[in-house]
N, C-alpha and C positions, 0 to 999 in steps of 0.2 A: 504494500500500500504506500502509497504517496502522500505527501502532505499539500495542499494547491494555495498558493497566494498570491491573489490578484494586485498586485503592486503600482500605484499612481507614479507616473513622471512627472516631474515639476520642472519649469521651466530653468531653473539654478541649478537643473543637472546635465547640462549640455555645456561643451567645452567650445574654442573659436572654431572648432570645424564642424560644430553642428548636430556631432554625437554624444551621448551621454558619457561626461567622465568615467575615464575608468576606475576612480578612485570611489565615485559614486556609487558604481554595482556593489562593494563593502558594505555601504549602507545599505542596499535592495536589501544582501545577503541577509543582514542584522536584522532588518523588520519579520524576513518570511523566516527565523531561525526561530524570535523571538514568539510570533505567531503559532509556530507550531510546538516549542517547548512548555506556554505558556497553556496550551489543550489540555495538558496532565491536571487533571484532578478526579479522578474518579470518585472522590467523594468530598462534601462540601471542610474547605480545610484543610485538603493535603497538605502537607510540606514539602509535597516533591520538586523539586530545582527551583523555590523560594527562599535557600538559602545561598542561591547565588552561581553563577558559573565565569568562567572566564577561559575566551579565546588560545589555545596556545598554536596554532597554526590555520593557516589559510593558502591555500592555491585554487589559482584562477587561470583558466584557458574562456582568453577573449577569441571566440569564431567570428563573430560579424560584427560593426557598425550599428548602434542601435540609437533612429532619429530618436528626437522630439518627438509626440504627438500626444493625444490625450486618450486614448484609450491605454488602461494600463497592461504593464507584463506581465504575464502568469512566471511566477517561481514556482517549480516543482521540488521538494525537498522529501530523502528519505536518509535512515541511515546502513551506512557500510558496515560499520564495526562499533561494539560494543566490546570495553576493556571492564578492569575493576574501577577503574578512577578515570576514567576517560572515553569518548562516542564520538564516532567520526558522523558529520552528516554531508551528504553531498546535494546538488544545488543543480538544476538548469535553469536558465532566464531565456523564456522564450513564446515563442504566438504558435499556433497549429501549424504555421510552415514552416518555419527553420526554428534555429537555438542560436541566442547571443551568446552567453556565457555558461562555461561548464567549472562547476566549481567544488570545493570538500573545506570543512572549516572541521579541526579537531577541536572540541570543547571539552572543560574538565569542569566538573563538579564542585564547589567551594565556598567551604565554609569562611563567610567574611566575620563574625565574630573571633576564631581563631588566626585567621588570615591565613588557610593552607588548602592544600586539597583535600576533597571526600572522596571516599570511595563511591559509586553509582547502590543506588536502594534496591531492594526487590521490588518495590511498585513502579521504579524509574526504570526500571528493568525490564520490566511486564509491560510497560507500554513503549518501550524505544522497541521494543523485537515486534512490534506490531507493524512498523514501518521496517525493519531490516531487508536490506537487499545486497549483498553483498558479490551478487554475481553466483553464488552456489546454491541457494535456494532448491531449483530443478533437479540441480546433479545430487543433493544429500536426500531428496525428496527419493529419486530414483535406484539412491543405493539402498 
């Protein structure tokens, strides 16, 4: 399963040639990560990733040119990898015919009270593997 977030372009996101900074799409990535991290609640109150997480990697492959215009870009987000203290999630920015950006941000879990890493919960757990895609799904399905 995938996560889908319809994402506004605003006019401060275009650079002098008329396409969206590249520096921009970090932000796209931040709203549709934040959108989908923030779904966990299976019950009213969880604590699941309310105590915090923080970035430790990002790669980005820019494929196209993406104008200005005002309908927004669908982010499609799921995750790769699920560690003890760390979830990889990966990223397209794109419309029904092609893909701008293809992207993976490693986030860690983290407790800001302590100021360190958590390790991932069993409810954070239970619902990252609901979105897992990690390319073997089919092949572990079929062995």
């Amino acid at each position: 399963m995938r996560h889908i977030y319809a994402c506004p372009l605003r006019w401060s996101d275009m650079d002098a040639f008329g396409h969206v900074n590249n520096v921009v799409f970090l932000r796209y990535l931040e709203e549709a990560r934040i959108d989908f991290m923030f779904r966990l609640a299976p019950g009213e109150g969880s604590p699941s990733f309310s105590g915090g997480s923080v970035v430790a990697r990002h790669e980005i492959d820019y494929v196209r040119p993406l104008v200005h215009r005002h309908e927004p870009v669908t982010i499609e987000s799921w995750v790769t990898k699920i560690g003890a203290a760390s979830l990889t999630i990966a990223y397209e920015v794109k419309d029904p015919e092609q893909v701008y950006v293809r992207a993976s941000t490693v986030v860690v879990p983290f407790n800001l009270e302590a100021q360190r890493p958590r390790r991932i919960t069993a409810e954070e757990r239970s619902f990252l593997e609901e979105y897992l895609d990690d390319g073997m799904r089919g092949e572990a399905a079929a062995a």
